[in-house]
N, C-alpha and C positions, 0 to 999 in steps of 0.2 A: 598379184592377189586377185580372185575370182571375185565377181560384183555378180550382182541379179541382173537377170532378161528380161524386161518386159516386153510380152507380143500387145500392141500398142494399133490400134488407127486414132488417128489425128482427133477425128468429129466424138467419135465413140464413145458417151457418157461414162461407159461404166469405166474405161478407160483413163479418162479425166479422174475418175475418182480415186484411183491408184497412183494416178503420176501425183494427183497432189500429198497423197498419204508419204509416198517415197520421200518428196518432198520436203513436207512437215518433219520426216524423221532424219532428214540429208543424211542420206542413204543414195550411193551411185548406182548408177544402170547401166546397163547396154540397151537401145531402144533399135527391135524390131519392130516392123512397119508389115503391118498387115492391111490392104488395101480389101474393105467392104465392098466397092462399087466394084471391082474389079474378079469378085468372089474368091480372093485369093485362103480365106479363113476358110473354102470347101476342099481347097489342094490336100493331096495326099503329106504335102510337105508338111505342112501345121498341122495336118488331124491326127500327124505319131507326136506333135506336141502336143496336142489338146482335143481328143477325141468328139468334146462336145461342137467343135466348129462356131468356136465364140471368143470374142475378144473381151477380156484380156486374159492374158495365161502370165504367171510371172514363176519363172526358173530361178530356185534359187544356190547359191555360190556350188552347193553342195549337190545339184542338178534334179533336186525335188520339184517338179512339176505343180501351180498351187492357178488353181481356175477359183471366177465367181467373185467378183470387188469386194463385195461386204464380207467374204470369208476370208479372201487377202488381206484387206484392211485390220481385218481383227488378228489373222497372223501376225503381221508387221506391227500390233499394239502389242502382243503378247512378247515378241522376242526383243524388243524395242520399246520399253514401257514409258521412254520421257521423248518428246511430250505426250502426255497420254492423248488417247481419242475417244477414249471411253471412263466415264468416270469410274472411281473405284465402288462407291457407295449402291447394294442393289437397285435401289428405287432407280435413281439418279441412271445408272446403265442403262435400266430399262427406258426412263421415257427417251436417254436418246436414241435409242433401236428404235424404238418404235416412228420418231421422226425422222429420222433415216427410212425405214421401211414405206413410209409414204410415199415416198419419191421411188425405192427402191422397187416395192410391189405392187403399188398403186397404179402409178404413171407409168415405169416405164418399161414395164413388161407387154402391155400393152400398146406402145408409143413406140418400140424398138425399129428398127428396117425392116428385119425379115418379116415385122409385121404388116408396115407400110408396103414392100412388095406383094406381099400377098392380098392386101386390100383391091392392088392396081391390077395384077395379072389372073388373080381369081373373078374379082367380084367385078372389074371393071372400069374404077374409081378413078376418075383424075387428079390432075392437083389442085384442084378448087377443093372436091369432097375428103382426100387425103388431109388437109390442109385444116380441114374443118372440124374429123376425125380427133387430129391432133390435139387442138385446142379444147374441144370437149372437155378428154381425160385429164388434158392439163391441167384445168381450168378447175376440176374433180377433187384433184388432191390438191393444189395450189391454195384453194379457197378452205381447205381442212390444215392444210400445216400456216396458211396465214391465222385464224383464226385461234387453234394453239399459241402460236407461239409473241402474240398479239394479248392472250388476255393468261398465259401462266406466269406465274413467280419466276419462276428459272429460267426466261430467258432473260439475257443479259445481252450485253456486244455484240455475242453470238447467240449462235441455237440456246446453247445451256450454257450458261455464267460466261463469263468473258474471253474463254478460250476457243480457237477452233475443237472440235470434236467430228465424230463418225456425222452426225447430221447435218454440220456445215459443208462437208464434202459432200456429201449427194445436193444439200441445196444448190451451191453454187454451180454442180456439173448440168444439173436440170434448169438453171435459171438458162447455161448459156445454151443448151439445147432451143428451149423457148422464144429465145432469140431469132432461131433461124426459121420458124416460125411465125414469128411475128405476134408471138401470143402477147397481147396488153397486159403489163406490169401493174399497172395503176390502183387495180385490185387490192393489191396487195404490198401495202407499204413497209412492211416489217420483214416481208422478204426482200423486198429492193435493201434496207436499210442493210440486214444483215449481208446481201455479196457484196456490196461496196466495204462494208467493213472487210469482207474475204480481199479481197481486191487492193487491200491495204498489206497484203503479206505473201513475200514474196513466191512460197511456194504455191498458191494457187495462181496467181501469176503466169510462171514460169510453165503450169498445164493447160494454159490456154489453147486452144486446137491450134490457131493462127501461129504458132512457135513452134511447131513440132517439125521436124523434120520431114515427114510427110506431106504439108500442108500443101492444098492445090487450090 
């Protein structure tokens, strides 16, 4: 029987954000390894997978090519609809997009590598200012989705009511970004509270970088 491919690096947020969606749905993979530092996502061999040269790309059984986490994630809700990750109800969908996209389009489009490299090789920046870069933006949207989700109704356990959703997957893949970092938690008590609750199941877990087959 044919399974999904995920093109996968270990560190990779938006990456994490799929392995734990697959996850959440146990749903099997094949897990390619696309090695970031190594520029292996510029090869001719990935760009007839995935023209944009970005991880993650995930193949599915039927050899559908699907790039872009938040638009995978919402695939795999769609043809996979229990457990949900997106509530049914419009409001209720919306505000978790929207705290999803915090993390999503706030942080870390900005906070990515090819953006970090380009800090370093353009403009000069070591890893003191890279470093500092970082935590900035972090620190940017961290301080707006604590804040949320600190003083609205709807958060429960998780982001929204007691279930994981799309928002507890970008939070916990960005907490463990932050990590390497070193960005100060302390901030922000209701996002520590929530990945430890993530941290209590197993499929995010299981997408921790440190476990991937890649891991160096």
């Amino acid at each position: 029987m044919k399974q999904y491919t995920l093109y996968s690096y270990f560190r990779s947020s938006t990456s994490i954000r799929v392995r734990v969606a697959l996850g959440l749905k146990q749903l099997d993979y094949r897990y390619e390894a696309i090695s970031l530092l190594d520029n292996e996502q510029s090869d001719d061999r990935y760009r007839a997978v995935n023209p944009e040269g970005l991880v993650p790309a995930l193949v599915t059984p039927a050899g559908d090519v699907l790039s872009q986490s938040m638009a995978i994630i919402e695939y795999l809700d769609d043809v996979y609809p229990s457990p949900a990750l997106l509530p049914s109800q419009p409001l209720a969908r919306a505000r978790v997009r929207a705290l999803a996209q915090i993390v999503g389009c706030d942080i870390h489009p900005i906070n990515n590598l090819r953006i970090l490299r380009y800090l370093k090789h353009e403009f000069g920046a070591d890893q003191v200012a890279i470093t500092a870069w970082f935590r900035r933006w972090a620190g940017e949207g961290c301080r707006a989705l604590e804040h949320r989700l600190a003083n609205e109704a709807a958060t429960g356990r998780f982001c929204h009511g007691d279930s994981p959703t799309l928002a507890d997957i970008c939070l916990y893949a960005q907490v463990l970004n932050n990590r390497r970092f070193e960005v100060d938690m302390t901030p922000y008590p209701t996002l520590s509270r929530i990945f430890a609750a993530c941290l209590e199941t197993n499929a995010f877990r299981q997408a921790d970088p440190e476990v991937q087959p890649d891991a160096r």
